[in-house]
N, CA, C and O of each residue as an XYZ file, in Angstrom:
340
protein
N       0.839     -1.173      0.000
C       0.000      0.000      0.000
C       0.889      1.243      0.000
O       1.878      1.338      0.726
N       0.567      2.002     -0.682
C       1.300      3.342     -0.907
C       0.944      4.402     -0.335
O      -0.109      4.890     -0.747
N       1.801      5.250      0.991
C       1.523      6.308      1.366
C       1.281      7.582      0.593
O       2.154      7.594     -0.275
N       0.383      8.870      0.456
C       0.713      9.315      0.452
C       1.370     10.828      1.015
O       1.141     11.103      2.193
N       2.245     11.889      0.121
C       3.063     12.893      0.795
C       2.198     13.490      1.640
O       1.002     13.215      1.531
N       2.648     14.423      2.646
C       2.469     15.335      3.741
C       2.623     16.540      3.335
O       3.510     17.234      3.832
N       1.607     17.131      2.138
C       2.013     18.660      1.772
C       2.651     19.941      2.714
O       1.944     20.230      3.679
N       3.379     20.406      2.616
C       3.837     21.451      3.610
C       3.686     22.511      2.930
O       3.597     22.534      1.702
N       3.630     23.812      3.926
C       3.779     25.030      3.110
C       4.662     25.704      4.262
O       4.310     25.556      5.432
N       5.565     26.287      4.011
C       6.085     26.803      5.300
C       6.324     28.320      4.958
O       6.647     28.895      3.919
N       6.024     28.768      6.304
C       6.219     30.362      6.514
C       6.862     30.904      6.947
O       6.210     31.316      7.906
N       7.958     31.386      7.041
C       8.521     32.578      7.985
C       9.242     33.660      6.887
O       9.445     33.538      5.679
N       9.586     34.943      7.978
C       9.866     35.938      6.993
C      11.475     36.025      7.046
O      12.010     36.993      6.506
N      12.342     34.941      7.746
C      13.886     34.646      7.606
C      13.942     33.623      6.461
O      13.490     32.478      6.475
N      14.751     34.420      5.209
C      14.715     33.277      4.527
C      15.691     32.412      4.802
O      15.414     31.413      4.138
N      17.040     32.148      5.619
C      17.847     31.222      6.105
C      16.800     30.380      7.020
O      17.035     29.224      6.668
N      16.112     30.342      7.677
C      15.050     29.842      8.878
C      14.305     29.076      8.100
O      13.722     28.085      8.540
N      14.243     29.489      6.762
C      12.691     28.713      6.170
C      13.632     28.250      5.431
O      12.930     27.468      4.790
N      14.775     28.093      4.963
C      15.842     27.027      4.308
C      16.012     25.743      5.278
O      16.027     24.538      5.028
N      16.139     26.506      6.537
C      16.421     25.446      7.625
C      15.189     24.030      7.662
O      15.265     22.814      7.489
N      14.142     24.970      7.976
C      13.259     24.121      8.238
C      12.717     23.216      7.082
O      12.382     22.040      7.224
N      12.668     24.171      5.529
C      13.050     23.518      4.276
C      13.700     22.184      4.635
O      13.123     21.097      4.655
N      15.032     22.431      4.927
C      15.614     20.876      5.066
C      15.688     19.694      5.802
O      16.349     18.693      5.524
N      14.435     20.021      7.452
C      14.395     19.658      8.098
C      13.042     18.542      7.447
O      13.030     17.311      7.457
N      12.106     19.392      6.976
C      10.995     18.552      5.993
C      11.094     17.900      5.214
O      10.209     17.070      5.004
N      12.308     17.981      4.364
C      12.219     17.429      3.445
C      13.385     15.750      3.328
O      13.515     14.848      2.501
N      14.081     16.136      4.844
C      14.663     14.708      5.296
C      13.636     13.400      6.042
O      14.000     12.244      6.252
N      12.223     14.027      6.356
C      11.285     13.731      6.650
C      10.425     12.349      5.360
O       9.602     12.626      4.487
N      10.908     11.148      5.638
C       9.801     10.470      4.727
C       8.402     10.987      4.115
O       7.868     11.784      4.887
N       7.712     10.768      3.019
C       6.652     11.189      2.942
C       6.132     12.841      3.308
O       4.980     13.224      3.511
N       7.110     13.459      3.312
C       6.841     14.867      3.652
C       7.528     15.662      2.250
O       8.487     15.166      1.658
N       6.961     16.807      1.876
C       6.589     17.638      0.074
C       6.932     18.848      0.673
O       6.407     19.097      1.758
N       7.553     19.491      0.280
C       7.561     21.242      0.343
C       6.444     21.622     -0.686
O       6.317     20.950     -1.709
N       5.652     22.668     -0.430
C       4.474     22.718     -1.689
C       5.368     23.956     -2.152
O       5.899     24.244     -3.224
N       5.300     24.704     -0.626
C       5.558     26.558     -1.357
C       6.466     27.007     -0.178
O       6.789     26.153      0.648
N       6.930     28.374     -0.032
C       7.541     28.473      0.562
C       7.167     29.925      0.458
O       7.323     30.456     -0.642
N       6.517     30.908      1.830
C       6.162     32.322      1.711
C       6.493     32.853      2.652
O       6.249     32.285      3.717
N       7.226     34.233      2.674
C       7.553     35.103      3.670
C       6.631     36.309      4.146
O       7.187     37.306      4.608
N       5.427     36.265      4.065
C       4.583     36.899      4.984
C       2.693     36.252      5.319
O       2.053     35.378      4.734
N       2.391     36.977      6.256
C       1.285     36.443      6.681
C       0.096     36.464      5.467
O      -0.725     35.549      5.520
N      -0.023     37.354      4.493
C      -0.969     37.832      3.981
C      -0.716     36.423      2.697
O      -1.656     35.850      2.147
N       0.292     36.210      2.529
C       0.926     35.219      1.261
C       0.301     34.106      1.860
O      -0.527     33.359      1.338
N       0.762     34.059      2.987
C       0.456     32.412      3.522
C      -1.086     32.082      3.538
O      -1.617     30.974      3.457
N      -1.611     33.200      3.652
C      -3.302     32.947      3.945
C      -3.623     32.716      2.075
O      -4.652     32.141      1.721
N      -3.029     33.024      1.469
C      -4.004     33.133     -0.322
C      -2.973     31.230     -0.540
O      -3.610     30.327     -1.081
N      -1.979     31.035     -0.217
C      -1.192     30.155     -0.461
C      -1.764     28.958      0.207
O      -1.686     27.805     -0.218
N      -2.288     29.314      1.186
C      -3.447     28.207      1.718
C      -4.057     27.756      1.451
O      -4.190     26.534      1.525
N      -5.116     28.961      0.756
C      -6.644     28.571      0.438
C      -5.914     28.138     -1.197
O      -6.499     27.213     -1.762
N      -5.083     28.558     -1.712
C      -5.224     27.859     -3.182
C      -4.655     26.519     -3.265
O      -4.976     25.636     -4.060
N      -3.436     26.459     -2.003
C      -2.927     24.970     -1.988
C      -3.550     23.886     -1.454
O      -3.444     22.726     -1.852
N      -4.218     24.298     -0.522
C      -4.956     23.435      0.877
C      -4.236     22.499      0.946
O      -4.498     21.454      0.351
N      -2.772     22.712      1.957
C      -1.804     21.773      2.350
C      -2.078     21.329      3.289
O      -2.930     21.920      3.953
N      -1.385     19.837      3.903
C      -1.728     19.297      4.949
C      -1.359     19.651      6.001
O      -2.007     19.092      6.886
N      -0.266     20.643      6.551
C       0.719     21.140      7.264
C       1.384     22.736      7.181
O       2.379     22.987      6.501
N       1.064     23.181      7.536
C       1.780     24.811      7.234
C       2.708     24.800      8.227
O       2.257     24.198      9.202
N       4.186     25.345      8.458
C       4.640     25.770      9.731
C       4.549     27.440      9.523
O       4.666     27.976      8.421
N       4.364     28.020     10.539
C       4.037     29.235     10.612
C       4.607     30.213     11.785
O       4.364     30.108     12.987
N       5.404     31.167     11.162
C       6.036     31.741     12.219
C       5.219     33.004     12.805
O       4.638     33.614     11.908
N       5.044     33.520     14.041
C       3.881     34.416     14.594
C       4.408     36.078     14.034
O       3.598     36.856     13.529
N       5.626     36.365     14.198
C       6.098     37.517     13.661
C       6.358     37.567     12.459
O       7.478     37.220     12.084
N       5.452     37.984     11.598
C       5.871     38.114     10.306
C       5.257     39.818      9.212
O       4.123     40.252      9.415
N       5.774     40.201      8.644
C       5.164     41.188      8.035
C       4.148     41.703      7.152
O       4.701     41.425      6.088
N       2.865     42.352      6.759
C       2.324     42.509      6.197
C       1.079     41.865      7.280
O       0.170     42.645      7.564
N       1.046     40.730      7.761
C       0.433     40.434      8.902
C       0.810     39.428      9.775
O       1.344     38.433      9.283
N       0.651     39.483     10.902
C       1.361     38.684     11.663
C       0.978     36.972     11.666
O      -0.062     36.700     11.066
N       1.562     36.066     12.149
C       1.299     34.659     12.168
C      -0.515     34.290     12.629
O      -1.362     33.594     12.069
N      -0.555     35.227     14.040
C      -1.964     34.314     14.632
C      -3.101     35.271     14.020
O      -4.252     34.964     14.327
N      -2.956     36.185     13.346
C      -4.156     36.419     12.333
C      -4.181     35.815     11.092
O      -5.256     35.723     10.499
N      -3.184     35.400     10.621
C      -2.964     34.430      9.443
C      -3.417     32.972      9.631
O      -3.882     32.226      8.770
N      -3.180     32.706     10.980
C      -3.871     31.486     11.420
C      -5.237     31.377     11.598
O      -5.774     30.271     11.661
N      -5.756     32.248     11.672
C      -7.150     32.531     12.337
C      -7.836     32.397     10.561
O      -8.788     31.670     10.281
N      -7.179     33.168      9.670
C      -7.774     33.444      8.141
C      -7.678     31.705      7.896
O      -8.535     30.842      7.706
N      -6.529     31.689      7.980
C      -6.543     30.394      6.942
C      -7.113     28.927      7.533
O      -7.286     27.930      6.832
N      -7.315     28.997      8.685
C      -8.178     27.953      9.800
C     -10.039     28.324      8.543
O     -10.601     27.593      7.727
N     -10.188     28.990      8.771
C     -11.795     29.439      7.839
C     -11.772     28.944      6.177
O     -12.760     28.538      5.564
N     -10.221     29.107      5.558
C     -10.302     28.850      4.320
C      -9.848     27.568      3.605
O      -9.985     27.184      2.443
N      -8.977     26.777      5.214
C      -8.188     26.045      4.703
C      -8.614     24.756      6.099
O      -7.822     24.201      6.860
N      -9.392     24.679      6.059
C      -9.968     23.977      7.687
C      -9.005     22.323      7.799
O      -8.696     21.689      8.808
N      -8.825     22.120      6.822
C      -8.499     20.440      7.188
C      -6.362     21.053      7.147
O      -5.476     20.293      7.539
N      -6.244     21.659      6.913
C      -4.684     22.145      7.420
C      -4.548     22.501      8.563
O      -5.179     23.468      8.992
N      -3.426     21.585      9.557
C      -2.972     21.605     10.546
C      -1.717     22.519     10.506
O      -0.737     22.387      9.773
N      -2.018     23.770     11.734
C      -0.581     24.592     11.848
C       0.390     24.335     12.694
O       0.292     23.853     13.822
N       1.095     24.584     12.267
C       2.286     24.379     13.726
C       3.247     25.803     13.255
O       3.841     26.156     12.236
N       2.996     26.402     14.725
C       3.577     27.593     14.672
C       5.098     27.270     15.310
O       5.376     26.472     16.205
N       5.789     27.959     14.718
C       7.260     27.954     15.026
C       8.177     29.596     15.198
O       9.382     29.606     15.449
C-alpha cells in the first residue's frame, strides 16, 4: 500500500530559517515542500489555493502577523494543521 506525501507550506519571513526548516521537511519520509512564503498575507491566499496538509508558521511576520494568518486560513483552509514555530 502506498503512502501518500504530507504537503507542507512553510512560513517565515527569515529566509535562512525557512531554508532550515526547508531541510528539516524534506529529510522527513513522505513529507513535500508545496511553497515556501515570507509573509502572513501570502500564507493565507497560499493556503486557500494549496490546501496543504501542514503549514509551519512563524507568529512575527510582516504585512500580517502569524496568529491572524492562522485565524484566516483555519476558515479557508480547515483540514490544514498549523504548527507555529
Amino acid at each position: 500500500m502506498e503512502t501518500s506525501s504530507i504537503r507542507v507550506l512553510v512560513v517565515d519571513d527569515s529566509e535562512p530559517f525557512r531554508r532550515f526548516v526547508c531541510s528539516i521537511v524534506q529529510a522527513i519520509p513522505n513529507m513535500q515542500i508545496m511553497f515556501e512564503v515570507s509573509d502572513g498575507l501570502e500564507a493565507v491566499r497560499k493556503a486557500e489555493e494549496l490546501q496543504p496538509d501542514l503549514i509551519t508558521l512563524d507568529i512575527g511576520l510582516p504585512k500580517m502577523n502569524g496568529i491572524e494568518a492562522a485565524r484566516r486560513i483555519r476558515k479557508l483552509s480547515p483540514e490544514s494543521k498549523i504548527l507555529f514555530i
